[in-house]
NULUMPA-158664 format. One line per field, with one value per residue (C-alpha): residue number from 1; x, y negated, z. Coordinates in Angstrom, 3 decimals. Layout:
! residues N
seq: NUM|...
X: X|...
Y: Y|...
Z: Z|...
END
This chain:
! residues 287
seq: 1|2|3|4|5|6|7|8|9|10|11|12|13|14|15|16|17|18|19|20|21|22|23|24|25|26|27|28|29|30|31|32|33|34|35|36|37|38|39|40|41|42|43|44|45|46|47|48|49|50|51|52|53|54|55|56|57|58|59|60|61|62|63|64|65|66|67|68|69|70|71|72|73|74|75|76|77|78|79|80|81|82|83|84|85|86|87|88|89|90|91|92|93|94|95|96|97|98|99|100|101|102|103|104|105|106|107|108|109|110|111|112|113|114|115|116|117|118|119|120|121|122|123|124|125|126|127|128|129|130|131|132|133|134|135|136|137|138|139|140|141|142|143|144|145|146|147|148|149|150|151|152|153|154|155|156|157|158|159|160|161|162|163|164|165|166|167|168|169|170|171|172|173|174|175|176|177|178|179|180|181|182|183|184|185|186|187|188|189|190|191|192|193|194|195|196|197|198|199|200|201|202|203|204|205|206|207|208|209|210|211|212|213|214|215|216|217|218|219|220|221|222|223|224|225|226|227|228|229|230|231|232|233|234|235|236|237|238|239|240|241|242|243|244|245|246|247|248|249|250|251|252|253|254|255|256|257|258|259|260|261|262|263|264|265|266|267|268|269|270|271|272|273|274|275|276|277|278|279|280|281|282|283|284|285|286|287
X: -10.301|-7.825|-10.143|-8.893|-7.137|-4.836|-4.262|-3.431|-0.608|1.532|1.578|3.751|6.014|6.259|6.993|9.777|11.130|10.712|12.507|15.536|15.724|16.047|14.585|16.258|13.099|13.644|11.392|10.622|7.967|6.786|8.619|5.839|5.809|9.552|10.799|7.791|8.228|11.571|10.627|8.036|10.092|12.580|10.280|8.507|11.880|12.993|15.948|14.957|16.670|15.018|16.739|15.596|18.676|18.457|22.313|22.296|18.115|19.700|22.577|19.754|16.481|19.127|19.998|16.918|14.397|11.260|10.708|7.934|6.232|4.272|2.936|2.095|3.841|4.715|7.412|8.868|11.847|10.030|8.349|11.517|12.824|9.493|9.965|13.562|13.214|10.551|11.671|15.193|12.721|10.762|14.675|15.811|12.298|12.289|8.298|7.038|4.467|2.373|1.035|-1.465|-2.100|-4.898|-5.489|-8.491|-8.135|-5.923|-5.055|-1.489|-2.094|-4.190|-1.535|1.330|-0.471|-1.832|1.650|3.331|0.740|0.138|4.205|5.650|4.758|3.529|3.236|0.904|-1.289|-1.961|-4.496|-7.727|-10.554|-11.481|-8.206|-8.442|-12.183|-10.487|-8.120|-10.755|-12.846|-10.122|-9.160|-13.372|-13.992|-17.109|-18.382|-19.312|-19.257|-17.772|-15.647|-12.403|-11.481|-7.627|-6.309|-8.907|-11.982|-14.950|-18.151|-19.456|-16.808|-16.527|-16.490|-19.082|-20.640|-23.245|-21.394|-18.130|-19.042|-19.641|-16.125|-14.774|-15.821|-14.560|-11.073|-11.279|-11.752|-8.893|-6.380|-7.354|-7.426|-4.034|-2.251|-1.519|-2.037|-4.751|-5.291|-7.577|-7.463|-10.890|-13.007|-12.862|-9.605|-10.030|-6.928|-7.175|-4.840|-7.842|-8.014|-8.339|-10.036|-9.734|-11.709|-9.685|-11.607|-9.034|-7.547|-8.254|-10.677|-7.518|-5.425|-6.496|-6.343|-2.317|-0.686|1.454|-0.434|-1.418|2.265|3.525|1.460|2.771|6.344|5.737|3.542|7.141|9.157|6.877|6.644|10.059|10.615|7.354|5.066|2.645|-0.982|1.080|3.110|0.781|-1.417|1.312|1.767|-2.082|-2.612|1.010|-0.591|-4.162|-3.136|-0.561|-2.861|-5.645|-2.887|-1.806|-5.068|-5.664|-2.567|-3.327|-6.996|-5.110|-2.801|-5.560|-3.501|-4.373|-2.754|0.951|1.245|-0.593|2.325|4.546|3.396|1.912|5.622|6.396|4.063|4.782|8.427|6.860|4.488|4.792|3.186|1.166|-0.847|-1.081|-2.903|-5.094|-5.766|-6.646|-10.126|-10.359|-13.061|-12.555|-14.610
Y: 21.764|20.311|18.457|15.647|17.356|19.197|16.054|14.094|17.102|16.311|12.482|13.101|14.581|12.927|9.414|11.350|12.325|9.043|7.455|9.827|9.578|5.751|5.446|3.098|1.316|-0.907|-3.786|-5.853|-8.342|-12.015|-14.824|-15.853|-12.772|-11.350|-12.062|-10.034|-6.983|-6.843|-7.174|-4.823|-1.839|-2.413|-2.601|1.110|2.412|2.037|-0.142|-2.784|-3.721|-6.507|-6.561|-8.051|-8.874|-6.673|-6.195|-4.433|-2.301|0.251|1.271|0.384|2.240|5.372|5.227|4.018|6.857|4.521|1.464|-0.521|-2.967|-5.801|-7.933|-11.086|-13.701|-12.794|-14.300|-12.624|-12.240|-9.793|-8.126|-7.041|-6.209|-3.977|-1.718|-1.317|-0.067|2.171|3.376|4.464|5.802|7.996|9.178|9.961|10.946|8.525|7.016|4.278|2.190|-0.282|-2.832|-4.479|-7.828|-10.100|-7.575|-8.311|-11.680|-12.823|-11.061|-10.949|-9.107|-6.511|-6.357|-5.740|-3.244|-0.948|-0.893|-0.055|2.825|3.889|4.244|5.522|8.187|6.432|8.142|5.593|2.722|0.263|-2.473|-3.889|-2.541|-5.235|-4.662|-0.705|-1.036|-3.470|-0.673|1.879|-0.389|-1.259|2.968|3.344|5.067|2.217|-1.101|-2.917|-6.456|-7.812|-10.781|-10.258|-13.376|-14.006|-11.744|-11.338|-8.861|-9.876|-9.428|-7.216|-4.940|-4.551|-1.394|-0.536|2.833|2.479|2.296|4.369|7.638|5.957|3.994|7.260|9.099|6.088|6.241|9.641|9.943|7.518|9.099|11.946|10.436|8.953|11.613|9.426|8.764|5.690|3.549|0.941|-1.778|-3.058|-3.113|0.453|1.760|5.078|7.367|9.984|12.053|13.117|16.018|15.298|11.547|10.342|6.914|4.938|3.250|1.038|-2.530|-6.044|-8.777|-11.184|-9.185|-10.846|-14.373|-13.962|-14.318|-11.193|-8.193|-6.756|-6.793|-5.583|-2.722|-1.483|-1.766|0.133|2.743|2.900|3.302|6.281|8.124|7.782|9.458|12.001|12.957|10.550|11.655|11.809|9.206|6.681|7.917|7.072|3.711|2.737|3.664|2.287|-1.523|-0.924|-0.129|-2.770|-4.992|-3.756|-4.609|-7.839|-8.845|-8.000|-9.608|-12.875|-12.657|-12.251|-15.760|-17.606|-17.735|-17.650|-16.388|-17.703|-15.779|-12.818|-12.500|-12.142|-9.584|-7.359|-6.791|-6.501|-3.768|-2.660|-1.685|-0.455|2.308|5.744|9.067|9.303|6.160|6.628|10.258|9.086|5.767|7.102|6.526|8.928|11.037|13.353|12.434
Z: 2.455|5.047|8.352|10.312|13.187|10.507|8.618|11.831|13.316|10.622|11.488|14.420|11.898|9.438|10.971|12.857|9.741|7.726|10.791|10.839|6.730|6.908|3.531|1.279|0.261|-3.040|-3.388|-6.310|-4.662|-5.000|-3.281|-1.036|1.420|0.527|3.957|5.621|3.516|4.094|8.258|8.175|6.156|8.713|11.754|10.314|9.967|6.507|4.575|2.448|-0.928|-2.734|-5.991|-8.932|-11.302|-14.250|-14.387|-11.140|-11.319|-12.932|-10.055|-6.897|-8.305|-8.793|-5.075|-3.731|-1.609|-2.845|-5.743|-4.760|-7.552|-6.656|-8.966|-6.987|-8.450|-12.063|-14.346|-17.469|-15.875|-12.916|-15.336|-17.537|-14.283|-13.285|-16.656|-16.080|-12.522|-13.169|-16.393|-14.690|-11.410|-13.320|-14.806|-11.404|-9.542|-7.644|-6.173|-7.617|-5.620|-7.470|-5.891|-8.479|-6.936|-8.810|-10.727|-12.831|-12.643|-15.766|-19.017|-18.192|-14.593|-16.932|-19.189|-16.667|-14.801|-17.800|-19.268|-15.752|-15.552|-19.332|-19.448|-15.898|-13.722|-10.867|-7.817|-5.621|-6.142|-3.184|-3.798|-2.241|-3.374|-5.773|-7.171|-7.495|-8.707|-11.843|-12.593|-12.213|-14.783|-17.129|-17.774|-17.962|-14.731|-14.124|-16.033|-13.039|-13.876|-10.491|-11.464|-9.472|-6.825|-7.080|-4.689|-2.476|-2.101|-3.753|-1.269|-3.327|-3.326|0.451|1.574|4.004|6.022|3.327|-0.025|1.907|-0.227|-3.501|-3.104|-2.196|-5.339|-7.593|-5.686|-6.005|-9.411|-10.611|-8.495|-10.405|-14.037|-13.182|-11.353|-8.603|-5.041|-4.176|-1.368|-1.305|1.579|3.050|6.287|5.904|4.042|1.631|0.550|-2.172|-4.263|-6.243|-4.426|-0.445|0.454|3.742|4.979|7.990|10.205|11.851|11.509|12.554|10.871|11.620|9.180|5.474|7.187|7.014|3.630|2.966|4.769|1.636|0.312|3.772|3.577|0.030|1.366|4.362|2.021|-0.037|2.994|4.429|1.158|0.603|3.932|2.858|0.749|-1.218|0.502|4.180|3.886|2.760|5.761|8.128|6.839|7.098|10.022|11.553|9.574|10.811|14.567|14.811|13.421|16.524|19.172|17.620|17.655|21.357|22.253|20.413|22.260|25.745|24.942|23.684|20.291|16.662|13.196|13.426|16.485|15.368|12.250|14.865|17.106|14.219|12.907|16.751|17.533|13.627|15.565|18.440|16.210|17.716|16.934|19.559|19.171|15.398|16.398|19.532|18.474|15.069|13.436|10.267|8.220|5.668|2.427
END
C-alpha cells in the first residue's frame, strides 16, 4: 500500500504537469458561482469553457481535457445539456466530474444524479459528505436516515477524528461499487478510488461561509485531473483549495477583514499555489 511521503512526491509533479498541459477544463455549472469557477480553474492553471448550448456540447466536450457537472441550479435545459456532454465524454474518454449538489434533498436531484451515474462512466465524484453519504444511500451502501440540508452538511454527518474511519470505509466502498474516484468535503476531507483512501487535514472554518467553494473545488478537481490522473489529481486540487483557504484566512485575520475579502485572496493565493507548500504545508493520513 502506497504511505504518505510516496503519495506527496508526486504532488510536485503533477501540478507541474497540469500547469504546462493548460487543461481545457469544460464546465457546465449553476449561475450563482459561474464566475468563481471560471477564476479559480484559471488561477490553478487550467482553461475554462462554460458551455451549455446543446448545438455547440458536442464540438467542446470532444476538445475539452476535463467535463465537469454540477448540478446546483437545475433546469431541463442543463440537464439535456448534462447527458449530451457526458454521453459524447464517455465517446471520446474524456473525465467527467460530478458534482452532486443537494443531493438528497429533492426527487429531481436523485433523479439527475442516478441517471448521470447509472448511464456514464464517471471518473470522479466531488460532494460534501452529506451529499456523498445520499449517493452512498440511494445505490444501498447504508440506510442511515439523515435528512439531507440543501446544500449544506448535516451535523450529523460531519466528519470528525472519531467517525474519520467509518466515513472512510463508506467512501471507500462507493468509489468501489461505482468505479470512480470520491472526495468528500468536510472538517476533515477523505479521497478514495476504492482502493487507496487518504483523509486531509487542512482548510479553513471560513471556507463554507462563502457561496461557491464547493463548486470551485470541483472545477479545480476537473482542471487537475485533466492535467493527471483521477486519485492524484484530485489530491492536488484539495489540498491547492484547503491551503489557500489556510492563508486567506490568515490574511483576512491580519486586516481585521471578513468573508468578501477572504473570496478574494483565496483565488489570490489559489494563483499563488506552489509545490512546495502543497507538500510541507500538507496535513494527510493514509486510511
Amino acid at each position: 500500500m502506497i504511505n504518505e511521503t510516496e503519495i506527496l512526491d508526486k504532488v510536485e509533479k503533477n501540478l507541474e504537469e497540469i500547469r504546462l498541459k493548460n487543461p481545457l477544463t469544460h464546465c457546465i455549472t449553476n449561475s450563482v458561482t459561474i464566475n468563481d469557477c471560471a477564476n479559480a480553474v484559471l488561477a490553478i492553471g487550467g482553461s475554462p469553457f462554460m458551455a451549455e448550448d446543446v448545438e455547440e456540447l458536442e464540438e467542446v466536450v470532444t476538445i475539452a481535457d476535463a467535463l465537469v457537472i454540477n448540478i446546483g441550479k437545475l433546469s431541463n435545459d442543463q440537464v439535456e445539456a448534462m447527458k449530451v456532454s457526458a454521453e459524447t465524454a464517455n465517446k471520446t474518454n474524456t473525465p467527467i466530474i460530478l458534482d452532486p449538489v443537494g443531493v438528497g434533498v429533492t426527487k429531481l436531484r436523485n433523479e439527475t444524479t442516478l441517471n448521470l451515474i447509472d448511464n456514464y462512466k464517471i471518473t470522479a465524484i466531488r460532494g460534501n459528505i452529506s451529499e456523498i453519504k445520499a449517493i452512498a444511500k440511494l445505490k444501498g451502501i447504508i440506510d442511515e436516515n439523515n435528512a439531507a440540508k440543501g446544500v449544506d452538511v448535516n451535523l450529523d454527518d460531519i466528519i470528525t477524528e472519531e467517525n474519520l474511519k467509518a466515513n472512510g470505509e463508506i467512501i471507500k466502498e462507493l468509489a468501489s461499487k461505482l468505479e470512480t474516484t470520491i472526495l468528500a468535503s468536510g472538517p476533515i476531507d477523505i479521497l478514495s478510488d476504492g482502493e487507496t483512501t487518504i483523509a486531509i487535514d487542512n482548510g479553513d472554518d471560513m471556507m463554507p461561509l462563502i457561496t461557491g467553494s464547493g463548486c470551485m473545488l470541483s472545477s479545480i478537481v476537473g482542471s487537475c485531473i485533466g492535467g493527471s490522473t483521477p486519485l492524484e489529481g484530485s489530491l492536488v486540487a484539495i489540498l491547492a483549495m484547503n491551503i489557500a483557504g489556510e492563508k486567506a484566512r490568515a490574511k483576512v485575520d491580519e486586516r481585521d477583514e471578513g468573508t468578501g475579502s477572504f473570496r478574494a485572496y483565496l483565488i489570490d493565493y489559489l494563483y499563488k499555489t506552489n509545490a512546495e507548500s502543497l507538500v510541507n504545508e500538507s496535513n494527510i493520513q493514509i486510511l
